[in-house]
C-alpha positions as CSV (number, residue, x, y, z in Angstrom):
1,X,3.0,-20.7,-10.1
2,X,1.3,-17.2,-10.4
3,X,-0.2,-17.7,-7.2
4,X,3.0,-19.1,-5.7
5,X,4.8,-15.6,-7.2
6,X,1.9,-13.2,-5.7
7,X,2.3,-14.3,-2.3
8,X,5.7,-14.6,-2.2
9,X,5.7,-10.6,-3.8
10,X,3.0,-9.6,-0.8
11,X,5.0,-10.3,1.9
12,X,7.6,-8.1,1.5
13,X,5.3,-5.4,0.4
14,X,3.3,-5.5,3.5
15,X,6.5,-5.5,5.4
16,X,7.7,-2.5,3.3
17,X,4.3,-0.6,4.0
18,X,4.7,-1.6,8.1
19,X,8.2,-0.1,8.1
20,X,6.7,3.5,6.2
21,X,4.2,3.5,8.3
22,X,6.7,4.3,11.3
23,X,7.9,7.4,9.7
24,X,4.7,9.0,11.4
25,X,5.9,7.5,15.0
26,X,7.5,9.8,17.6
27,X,11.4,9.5,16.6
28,X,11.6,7.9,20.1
29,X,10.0,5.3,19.0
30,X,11.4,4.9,15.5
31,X,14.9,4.7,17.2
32,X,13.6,2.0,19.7
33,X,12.7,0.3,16.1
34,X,15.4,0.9,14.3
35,X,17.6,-0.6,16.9
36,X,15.4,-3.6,17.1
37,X,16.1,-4.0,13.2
38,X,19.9,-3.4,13.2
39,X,20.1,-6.5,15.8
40,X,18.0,-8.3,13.9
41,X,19.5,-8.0,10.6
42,X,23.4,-9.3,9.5
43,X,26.2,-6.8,10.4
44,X,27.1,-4.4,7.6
45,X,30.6,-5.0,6.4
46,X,30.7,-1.1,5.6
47,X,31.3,1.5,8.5
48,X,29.4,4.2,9.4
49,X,30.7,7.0,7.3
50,X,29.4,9.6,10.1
51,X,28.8,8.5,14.1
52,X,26.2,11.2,14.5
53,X,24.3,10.7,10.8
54,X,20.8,10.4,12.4
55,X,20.8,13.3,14.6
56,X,22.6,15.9,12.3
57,X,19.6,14.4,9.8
58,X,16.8,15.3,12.2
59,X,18.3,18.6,13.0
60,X,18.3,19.6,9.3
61,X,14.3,18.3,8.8
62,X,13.6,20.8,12.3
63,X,15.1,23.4,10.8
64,X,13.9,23.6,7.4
65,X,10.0,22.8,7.5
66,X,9.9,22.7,3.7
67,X,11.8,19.7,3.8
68,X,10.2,17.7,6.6
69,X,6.9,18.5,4.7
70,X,8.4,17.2,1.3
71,X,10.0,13.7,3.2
72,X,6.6,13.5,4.4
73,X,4.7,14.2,1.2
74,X,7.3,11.0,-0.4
75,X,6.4,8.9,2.4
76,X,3.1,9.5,1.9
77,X,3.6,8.5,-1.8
78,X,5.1,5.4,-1.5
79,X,2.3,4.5,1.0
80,X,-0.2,5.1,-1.3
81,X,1.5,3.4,-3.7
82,X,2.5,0.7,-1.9
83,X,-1.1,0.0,-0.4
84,X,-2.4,0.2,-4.6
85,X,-0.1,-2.9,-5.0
86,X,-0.7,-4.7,-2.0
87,X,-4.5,-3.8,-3.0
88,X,-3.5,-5.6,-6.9
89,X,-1.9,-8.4,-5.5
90,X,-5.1,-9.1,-3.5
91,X,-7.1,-9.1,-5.7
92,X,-5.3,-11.4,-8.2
93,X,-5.3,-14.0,-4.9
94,X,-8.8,-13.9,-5.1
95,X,-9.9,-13.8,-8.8
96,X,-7.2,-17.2,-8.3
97,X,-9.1,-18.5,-5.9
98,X,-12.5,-18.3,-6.9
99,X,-11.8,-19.6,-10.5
100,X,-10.4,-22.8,-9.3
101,X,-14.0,-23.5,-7.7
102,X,-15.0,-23.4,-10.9
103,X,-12.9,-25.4,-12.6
């Protein structure tokens, strides 16, 4: 069962850390991504409250560099701490693993 729960809780941690990781991308390619995941995923039954959101968001971070270094410095964060649990979850698998040889 434990084993069961730690897989099931790594793949959508790995997932989680892939998607951070393309905060470093060029924003081309993060918008090439992020359409890719909008088809992907079920429509939202909730409009968009503004058309131009992303745009008016990167203007703000290339205007203010204090803040595109703090969005970074979170990213970076919950990378870190993201990779620590993947890092956990790993190593339960295989203290798991090599006890039931023993058994």
């Amino acid at each position: 069962m434990k084993k069961t729960l730690s897989i099931a809780s790594l793949v959508p941690l790995i997932l989680f850390e892939a998607y951070l990781c393309t905060a470093f991308l060029p924003l081309p390619w993060q918008r090439a991504i992020n359409d890719v995941l909008v088809r992907l995923l079920p429509e939202s039954q909730t409009p968009v409250a503004h058309p131009m959101l992303s745009q008016e968001i990167e203007q703000v971070l290339s205007e203010n560099v204090w803040l595109k270094v703090g969005v970074y410095a979170i990213t970076l964060l919950l990378l870190a701490v993201n990779a620590w649990a993947i890092r956990r979850l790993l190593r339960i698998l295989r203290c798991e693993r090599s006890g039931q040889g023993t058994v």
